[in-house]
Biopython code that builds the backbone (N, CA, C, O; Angstrom):
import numpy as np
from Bio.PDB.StructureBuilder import StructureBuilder

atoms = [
    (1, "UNK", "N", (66.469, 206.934, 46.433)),
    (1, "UNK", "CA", (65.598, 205.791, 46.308)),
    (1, "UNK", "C", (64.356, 206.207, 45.513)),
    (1, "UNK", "O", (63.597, 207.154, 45.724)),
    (2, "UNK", "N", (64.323, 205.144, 44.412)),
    (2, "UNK", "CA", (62.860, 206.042, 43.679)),
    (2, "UNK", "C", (61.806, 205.578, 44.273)),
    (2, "UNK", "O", (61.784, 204.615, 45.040)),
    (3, "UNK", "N", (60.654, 206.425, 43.850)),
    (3, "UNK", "CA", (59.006, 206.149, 44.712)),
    (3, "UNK", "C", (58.797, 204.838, 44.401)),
    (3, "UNK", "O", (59.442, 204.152, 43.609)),
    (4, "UNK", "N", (57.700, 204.475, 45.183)),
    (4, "UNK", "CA", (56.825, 203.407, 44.966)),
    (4, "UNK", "C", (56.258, 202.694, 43.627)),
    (4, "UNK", "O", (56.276, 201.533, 43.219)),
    (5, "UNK", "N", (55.852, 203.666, 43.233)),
    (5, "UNK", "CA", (55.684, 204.026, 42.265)),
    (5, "UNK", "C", (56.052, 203.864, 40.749)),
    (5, "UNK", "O", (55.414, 203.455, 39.778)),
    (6, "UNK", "N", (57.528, 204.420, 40.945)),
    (6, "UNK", "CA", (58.521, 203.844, 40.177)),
    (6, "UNK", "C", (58.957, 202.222, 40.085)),
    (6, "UNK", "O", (58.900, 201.394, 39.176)),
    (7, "UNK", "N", (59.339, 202.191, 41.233)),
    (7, "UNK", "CA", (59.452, 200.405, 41.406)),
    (7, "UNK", "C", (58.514, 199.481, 41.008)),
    (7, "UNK", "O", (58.917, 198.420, 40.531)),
    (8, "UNK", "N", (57.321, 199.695, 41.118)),
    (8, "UNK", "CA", (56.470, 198.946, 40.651)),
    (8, "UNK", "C", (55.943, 199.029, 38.726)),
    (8, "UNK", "O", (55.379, 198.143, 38.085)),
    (9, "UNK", "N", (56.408, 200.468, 38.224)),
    (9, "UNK", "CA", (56.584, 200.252, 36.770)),
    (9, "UNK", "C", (58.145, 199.853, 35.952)),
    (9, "UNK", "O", (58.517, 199.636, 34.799)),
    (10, "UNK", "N", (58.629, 199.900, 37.042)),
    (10, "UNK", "CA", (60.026, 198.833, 36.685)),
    (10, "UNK", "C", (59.887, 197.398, 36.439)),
    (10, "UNK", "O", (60.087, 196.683, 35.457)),
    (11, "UNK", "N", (59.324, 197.121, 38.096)),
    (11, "UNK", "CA", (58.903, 195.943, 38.033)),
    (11, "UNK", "C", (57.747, 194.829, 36.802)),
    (11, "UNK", "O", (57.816, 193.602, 36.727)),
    (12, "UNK", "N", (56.850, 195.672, 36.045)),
    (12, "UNK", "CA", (55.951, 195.556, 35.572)),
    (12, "UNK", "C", (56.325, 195.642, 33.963)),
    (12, "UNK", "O", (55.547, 195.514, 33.017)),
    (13, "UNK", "N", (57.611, 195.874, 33.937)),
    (13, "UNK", "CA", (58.651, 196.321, 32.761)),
    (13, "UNK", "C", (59.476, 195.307, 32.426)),
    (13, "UNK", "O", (59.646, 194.748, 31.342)),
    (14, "UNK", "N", (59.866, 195.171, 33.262)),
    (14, "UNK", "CA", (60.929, 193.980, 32.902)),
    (14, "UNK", "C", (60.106, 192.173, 32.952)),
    (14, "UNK", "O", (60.411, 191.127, 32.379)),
    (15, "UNK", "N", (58.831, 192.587, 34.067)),
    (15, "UNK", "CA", (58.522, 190.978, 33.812)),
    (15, "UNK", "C", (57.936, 190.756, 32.855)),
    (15, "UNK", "O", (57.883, 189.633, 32.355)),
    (16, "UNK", "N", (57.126, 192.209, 32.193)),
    (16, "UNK", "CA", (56.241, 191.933, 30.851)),
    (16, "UNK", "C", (57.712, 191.773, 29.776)),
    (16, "UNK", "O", (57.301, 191.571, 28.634)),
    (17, "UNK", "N", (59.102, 191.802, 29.812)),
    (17, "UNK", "CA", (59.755, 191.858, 28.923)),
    (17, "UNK", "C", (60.122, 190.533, 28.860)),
    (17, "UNK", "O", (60.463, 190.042, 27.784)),
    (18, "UNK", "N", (60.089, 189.699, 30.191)),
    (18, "UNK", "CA", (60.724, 188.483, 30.429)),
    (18, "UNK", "C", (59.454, 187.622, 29.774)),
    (18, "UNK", "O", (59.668, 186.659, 29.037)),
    (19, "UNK", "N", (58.513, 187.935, 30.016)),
    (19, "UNK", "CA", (57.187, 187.239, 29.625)),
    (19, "UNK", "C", (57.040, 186.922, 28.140)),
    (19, "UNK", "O", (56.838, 185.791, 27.698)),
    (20, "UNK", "N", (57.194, 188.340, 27.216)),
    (20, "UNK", "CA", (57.421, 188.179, 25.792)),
    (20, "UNK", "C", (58.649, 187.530, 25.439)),
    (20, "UNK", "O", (58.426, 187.045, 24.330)),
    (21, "UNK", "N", (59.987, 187.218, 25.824)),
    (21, "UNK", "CA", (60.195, 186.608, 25.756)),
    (21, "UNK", "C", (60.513, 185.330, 25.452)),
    (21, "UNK", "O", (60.930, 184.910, 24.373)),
    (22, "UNK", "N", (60.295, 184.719, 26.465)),
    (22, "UNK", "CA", (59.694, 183.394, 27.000)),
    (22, "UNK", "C", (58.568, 183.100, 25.795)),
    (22, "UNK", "O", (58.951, 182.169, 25.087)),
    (23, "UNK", "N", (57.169, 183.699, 25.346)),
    (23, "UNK", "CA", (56.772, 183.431, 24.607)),
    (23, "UNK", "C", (57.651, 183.392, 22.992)),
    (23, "UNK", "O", (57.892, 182.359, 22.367)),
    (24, "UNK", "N", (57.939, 184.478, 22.660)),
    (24, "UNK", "CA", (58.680, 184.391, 21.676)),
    (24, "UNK", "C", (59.275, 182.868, 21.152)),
    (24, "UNK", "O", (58.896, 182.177, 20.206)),
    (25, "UNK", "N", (60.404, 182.624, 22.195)),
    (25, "UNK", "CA", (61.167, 181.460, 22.281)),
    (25, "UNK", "C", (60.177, 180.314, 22.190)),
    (25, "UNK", "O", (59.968, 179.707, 21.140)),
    (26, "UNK", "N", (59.741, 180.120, 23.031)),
    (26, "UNK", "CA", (58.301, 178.952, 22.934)),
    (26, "UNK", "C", (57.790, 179.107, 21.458)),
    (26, "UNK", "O", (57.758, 178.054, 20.822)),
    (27, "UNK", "N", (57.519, 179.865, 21.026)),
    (27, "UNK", "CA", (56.795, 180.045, 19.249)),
    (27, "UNK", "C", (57.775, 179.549, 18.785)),
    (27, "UNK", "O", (58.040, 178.362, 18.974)),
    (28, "UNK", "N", (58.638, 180.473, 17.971)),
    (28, "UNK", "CA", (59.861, 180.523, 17.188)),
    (28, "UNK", "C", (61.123, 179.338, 17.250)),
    (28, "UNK", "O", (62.017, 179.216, 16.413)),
    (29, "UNK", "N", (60.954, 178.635, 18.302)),
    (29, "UNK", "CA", (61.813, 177.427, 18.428)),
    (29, "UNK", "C", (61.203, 176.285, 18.862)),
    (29, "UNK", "O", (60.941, 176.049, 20.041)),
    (30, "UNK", "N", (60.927, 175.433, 17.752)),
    (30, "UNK", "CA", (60.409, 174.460, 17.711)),
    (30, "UNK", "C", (60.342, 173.430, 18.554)),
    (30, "UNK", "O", (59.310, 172.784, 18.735)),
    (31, "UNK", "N", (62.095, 173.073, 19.467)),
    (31, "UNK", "CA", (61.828, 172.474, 20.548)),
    (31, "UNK", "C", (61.752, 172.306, 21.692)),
    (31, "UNK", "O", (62.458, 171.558, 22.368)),
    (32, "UNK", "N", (60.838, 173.017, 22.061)),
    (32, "UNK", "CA", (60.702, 173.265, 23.601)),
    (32, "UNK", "C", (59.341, 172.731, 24.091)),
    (32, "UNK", "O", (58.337, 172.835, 23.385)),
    (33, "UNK", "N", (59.316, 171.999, 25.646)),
    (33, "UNK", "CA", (58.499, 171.406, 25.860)),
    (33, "UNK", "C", (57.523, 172.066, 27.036)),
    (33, "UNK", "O", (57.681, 172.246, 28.244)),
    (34, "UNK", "N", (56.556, 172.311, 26.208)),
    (34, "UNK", "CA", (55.485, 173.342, 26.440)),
    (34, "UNK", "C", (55.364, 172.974, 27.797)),
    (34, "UNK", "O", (55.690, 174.005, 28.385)),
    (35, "UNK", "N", (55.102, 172.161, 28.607)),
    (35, "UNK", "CA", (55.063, 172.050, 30.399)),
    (35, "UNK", "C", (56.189, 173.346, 30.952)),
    (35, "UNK", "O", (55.998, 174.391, 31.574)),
    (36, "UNK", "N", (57.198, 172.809, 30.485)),
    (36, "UNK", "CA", (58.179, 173.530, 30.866)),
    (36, "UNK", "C", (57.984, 175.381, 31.261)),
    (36, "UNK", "O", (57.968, 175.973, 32.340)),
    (37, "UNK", "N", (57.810, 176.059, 29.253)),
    (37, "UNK", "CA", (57.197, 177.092, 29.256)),
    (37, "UNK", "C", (55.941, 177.633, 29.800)),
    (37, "UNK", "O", (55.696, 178.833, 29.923)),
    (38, "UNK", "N", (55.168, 176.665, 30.115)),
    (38, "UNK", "CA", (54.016, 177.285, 31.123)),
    (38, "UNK", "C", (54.345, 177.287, 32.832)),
    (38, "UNK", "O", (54.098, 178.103, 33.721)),
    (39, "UNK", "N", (54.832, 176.331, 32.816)),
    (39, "UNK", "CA", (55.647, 176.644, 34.098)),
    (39, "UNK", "C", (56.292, 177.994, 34.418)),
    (39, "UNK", "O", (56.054, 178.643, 35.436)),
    (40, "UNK", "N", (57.270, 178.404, 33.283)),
    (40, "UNK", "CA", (57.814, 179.428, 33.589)),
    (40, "UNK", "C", (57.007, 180.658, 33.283)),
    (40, "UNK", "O", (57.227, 181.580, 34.069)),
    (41, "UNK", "N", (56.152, 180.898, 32.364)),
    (41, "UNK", "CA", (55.201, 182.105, 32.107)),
    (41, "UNK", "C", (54.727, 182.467, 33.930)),
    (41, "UNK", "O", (55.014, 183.493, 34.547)),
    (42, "UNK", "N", (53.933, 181.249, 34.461)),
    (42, "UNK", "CA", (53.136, 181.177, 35.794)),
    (42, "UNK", "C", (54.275, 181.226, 36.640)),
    (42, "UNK", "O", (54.161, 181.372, 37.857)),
    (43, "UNK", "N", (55.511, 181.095, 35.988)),
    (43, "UNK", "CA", (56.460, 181.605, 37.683)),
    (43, "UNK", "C", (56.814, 182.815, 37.625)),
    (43, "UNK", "O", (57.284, 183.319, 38.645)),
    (44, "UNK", "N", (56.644, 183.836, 36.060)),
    (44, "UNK", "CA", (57.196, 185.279, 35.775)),
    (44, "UNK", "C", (55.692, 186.064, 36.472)),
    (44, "UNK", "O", (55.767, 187.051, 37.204)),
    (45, "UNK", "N", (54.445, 185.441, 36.097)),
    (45, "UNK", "CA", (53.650, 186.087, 36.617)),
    (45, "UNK", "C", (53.710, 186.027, 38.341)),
    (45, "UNK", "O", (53.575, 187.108, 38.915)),
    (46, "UNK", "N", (53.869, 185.052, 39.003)),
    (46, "UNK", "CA", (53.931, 185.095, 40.473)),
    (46, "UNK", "C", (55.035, 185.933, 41.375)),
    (46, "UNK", "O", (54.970, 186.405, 42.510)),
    (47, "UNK", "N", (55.938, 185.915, 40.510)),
    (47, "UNK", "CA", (57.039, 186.764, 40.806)),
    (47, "UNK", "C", (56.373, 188.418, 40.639)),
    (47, "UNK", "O", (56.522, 189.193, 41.583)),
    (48, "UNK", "N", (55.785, 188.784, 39.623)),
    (48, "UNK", "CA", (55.598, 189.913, 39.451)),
    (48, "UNK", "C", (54.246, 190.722, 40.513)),
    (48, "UNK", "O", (53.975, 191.903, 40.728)),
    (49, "UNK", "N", (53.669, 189.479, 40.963)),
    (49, "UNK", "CA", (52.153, 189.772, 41.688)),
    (49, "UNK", "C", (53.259, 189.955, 43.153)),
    (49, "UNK", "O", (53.180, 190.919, 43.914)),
    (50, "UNK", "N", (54.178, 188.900, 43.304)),
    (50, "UNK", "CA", (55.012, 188.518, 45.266)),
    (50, "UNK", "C", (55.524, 190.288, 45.086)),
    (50, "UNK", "O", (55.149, 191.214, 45.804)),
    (51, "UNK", "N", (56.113, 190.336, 44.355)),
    (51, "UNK", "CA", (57.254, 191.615, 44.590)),
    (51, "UNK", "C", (56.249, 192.864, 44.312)),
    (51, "UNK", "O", (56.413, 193.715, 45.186)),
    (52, "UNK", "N", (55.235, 193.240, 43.338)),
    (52, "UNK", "CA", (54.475, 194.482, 43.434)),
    (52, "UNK", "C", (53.892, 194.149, 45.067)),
    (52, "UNK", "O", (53.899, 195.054, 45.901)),
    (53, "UNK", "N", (53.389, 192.743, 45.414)),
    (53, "UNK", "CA", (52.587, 193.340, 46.589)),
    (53, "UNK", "C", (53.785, 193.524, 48.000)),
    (53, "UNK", "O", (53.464, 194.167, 49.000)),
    (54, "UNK", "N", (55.043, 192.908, 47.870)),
    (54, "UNK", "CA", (55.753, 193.507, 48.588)),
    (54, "UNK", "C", (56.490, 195.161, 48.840)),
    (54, "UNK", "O", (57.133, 195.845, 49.637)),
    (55, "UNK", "N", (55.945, 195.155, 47.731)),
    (55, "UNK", "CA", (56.488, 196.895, 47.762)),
    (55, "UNK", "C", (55.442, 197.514, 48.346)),
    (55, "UNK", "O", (55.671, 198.313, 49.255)),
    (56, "UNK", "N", (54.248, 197.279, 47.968)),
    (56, "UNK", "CA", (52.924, 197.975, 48.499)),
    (56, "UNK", "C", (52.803, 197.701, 50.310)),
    (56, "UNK", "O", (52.294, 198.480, 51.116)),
    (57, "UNK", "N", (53.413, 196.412, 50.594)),
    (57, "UNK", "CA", (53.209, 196.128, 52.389)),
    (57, "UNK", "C", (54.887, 195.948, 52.948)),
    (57, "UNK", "O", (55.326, 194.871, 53.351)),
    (58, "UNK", "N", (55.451, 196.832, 52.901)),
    (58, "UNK", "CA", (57.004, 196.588, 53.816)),
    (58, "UNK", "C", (56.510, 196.067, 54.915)),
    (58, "UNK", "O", (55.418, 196.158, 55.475)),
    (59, "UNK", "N", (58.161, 195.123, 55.285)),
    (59, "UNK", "CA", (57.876, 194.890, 56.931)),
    (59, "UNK", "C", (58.355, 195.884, 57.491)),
    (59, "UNK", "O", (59.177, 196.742, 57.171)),
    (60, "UNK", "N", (57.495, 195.584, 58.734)),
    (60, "UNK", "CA", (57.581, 196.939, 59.956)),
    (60, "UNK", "C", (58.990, 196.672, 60.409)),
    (60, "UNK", "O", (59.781, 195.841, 59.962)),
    (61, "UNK", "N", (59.148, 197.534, 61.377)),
    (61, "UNK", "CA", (60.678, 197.256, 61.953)),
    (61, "UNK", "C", (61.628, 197.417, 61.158)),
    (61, "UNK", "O", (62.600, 197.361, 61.911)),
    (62, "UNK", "N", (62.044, 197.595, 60.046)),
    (62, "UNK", "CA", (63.235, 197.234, 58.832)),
    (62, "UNK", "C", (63.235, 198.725, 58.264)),
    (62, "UNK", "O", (62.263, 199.294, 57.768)),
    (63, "UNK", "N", (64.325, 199.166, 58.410)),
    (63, "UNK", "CA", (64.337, 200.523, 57.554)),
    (63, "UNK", "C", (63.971, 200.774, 56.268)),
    (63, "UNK", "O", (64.340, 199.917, 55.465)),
    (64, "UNK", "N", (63.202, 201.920, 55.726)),
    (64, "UNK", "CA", (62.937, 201.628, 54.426)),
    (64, "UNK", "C", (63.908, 201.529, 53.481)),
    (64, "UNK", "O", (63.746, 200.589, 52.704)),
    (65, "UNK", "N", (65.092, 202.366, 53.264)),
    (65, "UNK", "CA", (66.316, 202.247, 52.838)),
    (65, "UNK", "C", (66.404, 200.855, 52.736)),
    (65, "UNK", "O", (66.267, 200.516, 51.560)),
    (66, "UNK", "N", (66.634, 199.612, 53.737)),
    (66, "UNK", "CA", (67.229, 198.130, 53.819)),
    (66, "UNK", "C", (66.041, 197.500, 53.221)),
    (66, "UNK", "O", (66.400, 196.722, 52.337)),
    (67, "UNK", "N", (64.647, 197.542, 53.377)),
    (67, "UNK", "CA", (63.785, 197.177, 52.627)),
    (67, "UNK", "C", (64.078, 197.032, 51.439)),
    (67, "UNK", "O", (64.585, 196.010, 50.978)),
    (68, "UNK", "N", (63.824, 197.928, 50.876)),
    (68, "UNK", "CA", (63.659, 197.995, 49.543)),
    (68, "UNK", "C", (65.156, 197.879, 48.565)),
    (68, "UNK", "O", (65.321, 197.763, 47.351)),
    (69, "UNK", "N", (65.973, 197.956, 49.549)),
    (69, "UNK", "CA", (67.293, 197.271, 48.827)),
    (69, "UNK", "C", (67.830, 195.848, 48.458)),
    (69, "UNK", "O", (68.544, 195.426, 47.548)),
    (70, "UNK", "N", (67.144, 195.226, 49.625)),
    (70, "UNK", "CA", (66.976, 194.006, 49.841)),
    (70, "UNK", "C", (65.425, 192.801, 48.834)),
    (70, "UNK", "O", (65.311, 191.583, 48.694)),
    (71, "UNK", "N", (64.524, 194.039, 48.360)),
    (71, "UNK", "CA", (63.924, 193.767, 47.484)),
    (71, "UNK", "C", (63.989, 193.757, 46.288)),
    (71, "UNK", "O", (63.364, 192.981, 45.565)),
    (72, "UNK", "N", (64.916, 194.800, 45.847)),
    (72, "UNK", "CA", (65.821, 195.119, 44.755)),
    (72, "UNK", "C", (66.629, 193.650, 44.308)),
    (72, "UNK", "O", (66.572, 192.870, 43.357)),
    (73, "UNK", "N", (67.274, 193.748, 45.362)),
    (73, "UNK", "CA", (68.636, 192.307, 45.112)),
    (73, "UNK", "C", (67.682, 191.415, 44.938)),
    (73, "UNK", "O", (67.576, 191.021, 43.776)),
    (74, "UNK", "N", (66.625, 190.764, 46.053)),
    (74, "UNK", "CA", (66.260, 189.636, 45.552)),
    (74, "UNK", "C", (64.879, 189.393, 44.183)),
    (74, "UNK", "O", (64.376, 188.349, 43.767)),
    (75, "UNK", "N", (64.623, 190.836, 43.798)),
    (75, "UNK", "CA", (64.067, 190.528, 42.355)),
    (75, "UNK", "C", (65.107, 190.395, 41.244)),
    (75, "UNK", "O", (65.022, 189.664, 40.257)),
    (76, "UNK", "N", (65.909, 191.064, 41.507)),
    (76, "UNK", "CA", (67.844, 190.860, 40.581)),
    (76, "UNK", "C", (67.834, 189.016, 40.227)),
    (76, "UNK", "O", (67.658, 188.336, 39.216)),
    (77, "UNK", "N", (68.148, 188.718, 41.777)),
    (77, "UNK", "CA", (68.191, 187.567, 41.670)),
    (77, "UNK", "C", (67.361, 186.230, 40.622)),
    (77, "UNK", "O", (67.753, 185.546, 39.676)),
    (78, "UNK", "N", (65.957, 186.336, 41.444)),
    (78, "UNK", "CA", (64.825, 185.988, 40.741)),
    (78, "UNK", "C", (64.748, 185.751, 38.801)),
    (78, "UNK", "O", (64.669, 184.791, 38.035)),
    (79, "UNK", "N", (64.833, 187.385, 38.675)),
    (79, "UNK", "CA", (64.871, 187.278, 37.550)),
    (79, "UNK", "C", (65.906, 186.762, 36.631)),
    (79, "UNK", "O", (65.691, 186.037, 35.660)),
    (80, "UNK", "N", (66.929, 187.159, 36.987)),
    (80, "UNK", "CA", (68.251, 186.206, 36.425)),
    (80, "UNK", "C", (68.303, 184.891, 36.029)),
    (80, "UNK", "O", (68.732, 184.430, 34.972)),
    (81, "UNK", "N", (67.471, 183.914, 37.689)),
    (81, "UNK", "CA", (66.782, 182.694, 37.863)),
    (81, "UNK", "C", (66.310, 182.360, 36.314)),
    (81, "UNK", "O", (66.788, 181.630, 35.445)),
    (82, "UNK", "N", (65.246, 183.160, 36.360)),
    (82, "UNK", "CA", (64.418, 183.029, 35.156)),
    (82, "UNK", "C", (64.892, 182.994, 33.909)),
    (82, "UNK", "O", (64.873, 182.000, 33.184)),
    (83, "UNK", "N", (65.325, 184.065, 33.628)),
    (83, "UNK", "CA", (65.930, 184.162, 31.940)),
    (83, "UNK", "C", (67.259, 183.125, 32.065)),
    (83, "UNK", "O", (67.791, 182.862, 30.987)),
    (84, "UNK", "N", (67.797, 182.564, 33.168)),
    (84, "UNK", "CA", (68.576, 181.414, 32.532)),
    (84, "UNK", "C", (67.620, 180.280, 32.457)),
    (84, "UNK", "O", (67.894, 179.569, 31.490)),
    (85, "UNK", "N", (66.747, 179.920, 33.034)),
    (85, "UNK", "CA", (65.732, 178.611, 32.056)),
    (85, "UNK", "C", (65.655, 178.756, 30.992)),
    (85, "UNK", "O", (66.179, 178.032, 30.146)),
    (86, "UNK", "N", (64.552, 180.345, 30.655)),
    (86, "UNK", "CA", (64.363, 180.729, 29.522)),
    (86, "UNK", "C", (65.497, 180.097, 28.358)),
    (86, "UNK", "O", (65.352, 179.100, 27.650)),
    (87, "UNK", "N", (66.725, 181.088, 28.432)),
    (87, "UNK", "CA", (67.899, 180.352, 27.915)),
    (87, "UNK", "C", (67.654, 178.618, 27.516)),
    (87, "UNK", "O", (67.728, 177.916, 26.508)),
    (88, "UNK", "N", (67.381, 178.474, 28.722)),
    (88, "UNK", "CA", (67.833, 177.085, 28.394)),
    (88, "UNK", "C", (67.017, 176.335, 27.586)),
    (88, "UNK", "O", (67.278, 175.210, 27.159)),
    (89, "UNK", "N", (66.182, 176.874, 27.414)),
    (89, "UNK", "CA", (64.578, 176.256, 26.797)),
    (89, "UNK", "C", (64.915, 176.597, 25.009)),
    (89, "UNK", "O", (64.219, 176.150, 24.098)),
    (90, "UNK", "N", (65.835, 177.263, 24.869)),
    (90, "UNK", "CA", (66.445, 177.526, 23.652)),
    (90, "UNK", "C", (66.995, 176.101, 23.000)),
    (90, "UNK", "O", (66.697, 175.811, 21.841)),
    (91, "UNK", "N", (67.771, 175.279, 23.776)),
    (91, "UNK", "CA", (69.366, 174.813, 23.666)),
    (91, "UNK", "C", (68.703, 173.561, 23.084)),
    (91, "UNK", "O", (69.394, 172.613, 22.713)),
]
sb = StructureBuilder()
sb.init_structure("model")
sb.init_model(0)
sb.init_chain("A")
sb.init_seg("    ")
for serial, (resi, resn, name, xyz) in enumerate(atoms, 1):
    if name == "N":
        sb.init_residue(resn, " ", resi, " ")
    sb.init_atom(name, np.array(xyz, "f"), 0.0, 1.0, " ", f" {name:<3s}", serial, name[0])
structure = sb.get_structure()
């Protein structure tokens, strides 16, 4: 399991990647409706603030092993979430 540490410049990696992105697409393709893309910028940033500060405060009781596996999957998830809008904000 990598440190704390690690997870949180993972984390900080991939949402700044999802972020450029998202902008990119918003520039470069003319039709997309800017509500939309600010919506999603402010949901890549909230995601990235929920999950760094969950790594920093585990719940008690929960093994760290199941923790942080279970934080794993559901930033997997999340982000997936995301870059299929993104996607879609293409179409």
């Amino acid at each position: 399991m990598p440190n704390r540490k690690d997870l949180k410049h993972t984390i900080n990696t991939i949402c700044s990647d999802v972020f450029a992105e998202c902008v990119a697409i918003s520039l470069y393709h003319g039709k997309t409706n800017e509500d939309n893309v600010e919506a999603l910028l402010k949901s890549i940033i909230s995601t990235r603030e929920d999950f760094i500060s969950r790594i920093s405060h585990p719940e008690p009781g929960m093994s760290k092993k199941v923790y942080f596996d279970k934080l794993a999957n559901d930033f997997t998830e999340h982000i997936s979430e995301i870059i299929d809008q993104i996607a879609n904000l293409s179409e």
